[in-house]
C-alpha positions as YAML, in Angstrom:
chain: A
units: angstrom
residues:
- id: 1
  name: UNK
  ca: [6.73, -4.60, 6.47]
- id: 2
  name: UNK
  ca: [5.25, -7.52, 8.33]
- id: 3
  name: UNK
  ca: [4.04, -10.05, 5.59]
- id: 4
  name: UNK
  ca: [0.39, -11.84, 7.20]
- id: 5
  name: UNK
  ca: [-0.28, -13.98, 4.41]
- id: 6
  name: UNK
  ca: [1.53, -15.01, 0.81]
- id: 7
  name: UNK
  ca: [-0.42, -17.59, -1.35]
- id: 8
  name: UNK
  ca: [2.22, -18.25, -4.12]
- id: 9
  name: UNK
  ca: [-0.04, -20.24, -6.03]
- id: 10
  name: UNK
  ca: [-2.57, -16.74, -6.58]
- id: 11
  name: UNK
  ca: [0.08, -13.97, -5.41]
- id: 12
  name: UNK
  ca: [-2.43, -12.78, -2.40]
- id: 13
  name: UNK
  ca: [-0.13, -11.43, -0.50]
- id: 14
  name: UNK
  ca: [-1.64, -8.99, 3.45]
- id: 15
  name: UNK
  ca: [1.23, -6.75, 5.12]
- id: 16
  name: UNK
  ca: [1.22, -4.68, 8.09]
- id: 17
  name: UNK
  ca: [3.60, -1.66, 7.36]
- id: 18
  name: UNK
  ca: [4.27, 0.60, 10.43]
- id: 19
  name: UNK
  ca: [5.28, 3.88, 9.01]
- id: 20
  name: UNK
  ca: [7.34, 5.73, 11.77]
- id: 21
  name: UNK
  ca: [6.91, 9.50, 13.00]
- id: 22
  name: UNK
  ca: [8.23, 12.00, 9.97]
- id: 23
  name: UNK
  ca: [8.83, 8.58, 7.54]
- id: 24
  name: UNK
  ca: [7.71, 8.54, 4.03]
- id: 25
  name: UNK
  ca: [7.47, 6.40, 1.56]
- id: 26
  name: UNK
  ca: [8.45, 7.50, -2.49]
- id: 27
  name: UNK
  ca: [6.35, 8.11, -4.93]
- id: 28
  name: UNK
  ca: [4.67, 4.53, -6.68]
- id: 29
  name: UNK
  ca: [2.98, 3.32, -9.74]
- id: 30
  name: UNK
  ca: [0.28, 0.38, -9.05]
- id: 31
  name: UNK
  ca: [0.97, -2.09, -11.88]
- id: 32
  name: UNK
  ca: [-2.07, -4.43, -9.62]
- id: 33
  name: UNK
  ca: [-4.71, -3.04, -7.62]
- id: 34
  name: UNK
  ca: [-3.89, -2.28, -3.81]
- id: 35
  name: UNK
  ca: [-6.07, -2.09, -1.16]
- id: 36
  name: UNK
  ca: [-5.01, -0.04, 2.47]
- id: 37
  name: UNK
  ca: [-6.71, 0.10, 5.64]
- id: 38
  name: UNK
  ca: [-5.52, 2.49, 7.97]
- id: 39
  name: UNK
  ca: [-5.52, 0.83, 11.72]
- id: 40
  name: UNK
  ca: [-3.56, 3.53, 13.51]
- id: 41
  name: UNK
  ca: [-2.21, 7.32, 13.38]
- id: 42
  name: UNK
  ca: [-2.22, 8.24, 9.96]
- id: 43
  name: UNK
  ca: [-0.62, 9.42, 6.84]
- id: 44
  name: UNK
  ca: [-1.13, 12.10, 4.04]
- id: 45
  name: UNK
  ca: [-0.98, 11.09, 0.29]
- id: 46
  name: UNK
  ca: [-2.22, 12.81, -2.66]
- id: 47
  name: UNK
  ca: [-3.59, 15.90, -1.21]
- id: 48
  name: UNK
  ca: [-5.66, 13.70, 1.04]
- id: 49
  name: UNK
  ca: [-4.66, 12.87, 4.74]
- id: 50
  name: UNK
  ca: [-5.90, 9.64, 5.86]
- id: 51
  name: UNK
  ca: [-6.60, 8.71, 9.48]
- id: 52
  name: UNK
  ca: [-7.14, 5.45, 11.95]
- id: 53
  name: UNK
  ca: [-10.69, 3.55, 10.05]
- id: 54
  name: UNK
  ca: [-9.77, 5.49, 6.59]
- id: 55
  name: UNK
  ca: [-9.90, 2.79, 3.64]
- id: 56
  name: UNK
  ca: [-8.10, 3.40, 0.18]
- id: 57
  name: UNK
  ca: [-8.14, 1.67, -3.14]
- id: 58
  name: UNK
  ca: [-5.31, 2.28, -5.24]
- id: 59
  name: UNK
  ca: [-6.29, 1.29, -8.64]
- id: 60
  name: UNK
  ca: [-4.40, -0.76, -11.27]
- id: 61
  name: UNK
  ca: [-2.34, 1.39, -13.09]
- id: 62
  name: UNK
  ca: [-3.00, 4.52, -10.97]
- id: 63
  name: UNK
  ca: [0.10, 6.50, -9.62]
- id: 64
  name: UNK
  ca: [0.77, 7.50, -6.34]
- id: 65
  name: UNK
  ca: [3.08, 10.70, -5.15]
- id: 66
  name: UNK
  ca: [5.03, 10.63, -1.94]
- id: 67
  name: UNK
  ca: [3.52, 8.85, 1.20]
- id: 68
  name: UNK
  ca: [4.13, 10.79, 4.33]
- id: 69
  name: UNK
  ca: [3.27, 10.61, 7.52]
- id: 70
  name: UNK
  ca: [3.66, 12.81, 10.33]
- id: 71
  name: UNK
  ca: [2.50, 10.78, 13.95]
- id: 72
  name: UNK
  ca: [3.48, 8.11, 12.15]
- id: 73
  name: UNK
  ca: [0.77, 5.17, 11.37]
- id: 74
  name: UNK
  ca: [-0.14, 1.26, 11.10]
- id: 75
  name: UNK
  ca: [-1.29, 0.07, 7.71]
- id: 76
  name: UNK
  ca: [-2.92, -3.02, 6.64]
- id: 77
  name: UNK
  ca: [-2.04, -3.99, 2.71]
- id: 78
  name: UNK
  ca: [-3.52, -6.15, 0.41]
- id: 79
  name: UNK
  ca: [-2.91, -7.09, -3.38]
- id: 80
  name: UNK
  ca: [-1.59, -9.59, -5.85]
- id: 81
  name: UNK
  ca: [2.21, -10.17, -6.74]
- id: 82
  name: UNK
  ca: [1.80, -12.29, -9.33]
- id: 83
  name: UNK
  ca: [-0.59, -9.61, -11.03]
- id: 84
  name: UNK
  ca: [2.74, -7.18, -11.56]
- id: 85
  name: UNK
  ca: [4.87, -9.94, -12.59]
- id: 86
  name: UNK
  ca: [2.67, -11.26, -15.43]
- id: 87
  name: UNK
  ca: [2.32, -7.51, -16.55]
- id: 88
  name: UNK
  ca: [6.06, -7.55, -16.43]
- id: 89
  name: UNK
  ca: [6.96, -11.06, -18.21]
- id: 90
  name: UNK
  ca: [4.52, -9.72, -21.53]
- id: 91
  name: UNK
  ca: [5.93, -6.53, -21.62]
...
């Protein structure tokens, strides 16, 4: 993962994550909400397969099985650190 941008005062934090040909990533709950742009190639997640252009919104608290991706793919990430460690500090 490439990190783009951190802003440690707010926790924005943009990535680019290559996933490679036959990668995958394990299965992940979103304690903050996570936006994903897919720029290249492509990945299947949740009964969905997601292509170059595709845009996903992972939702606070949702849960997300195994990422996988079979040409391999170029994401672009975006959501808030600081989000999961607050949720984490009152727990």
């Amino acid at each position: 993962m490439k990190m783009l941008h951190v802003d440690p005062t707010t926790g924005e934090r943009t990535a680019l994550m290559r996933m490679e040909p036959g990668s995958s990533c394990p299965a992940h709950n979103h304690e903050q909400i996570e936006d994903c742009f897919v720029l290249e190639g492509g990945f299947h997640i949740d009964g969905q397969d997601n292509t170059s252009g595709d845009y996903i919104i992972a939702r606070t608290g949702s849960r997300h099985g195994v990422a996988s991706s079979v040409p391999g793919g170029l994401l672009l990430l975006h959501w808030n650190a600081l989000a999961s460690e607050g949720a984490a500090a009152s727990a």
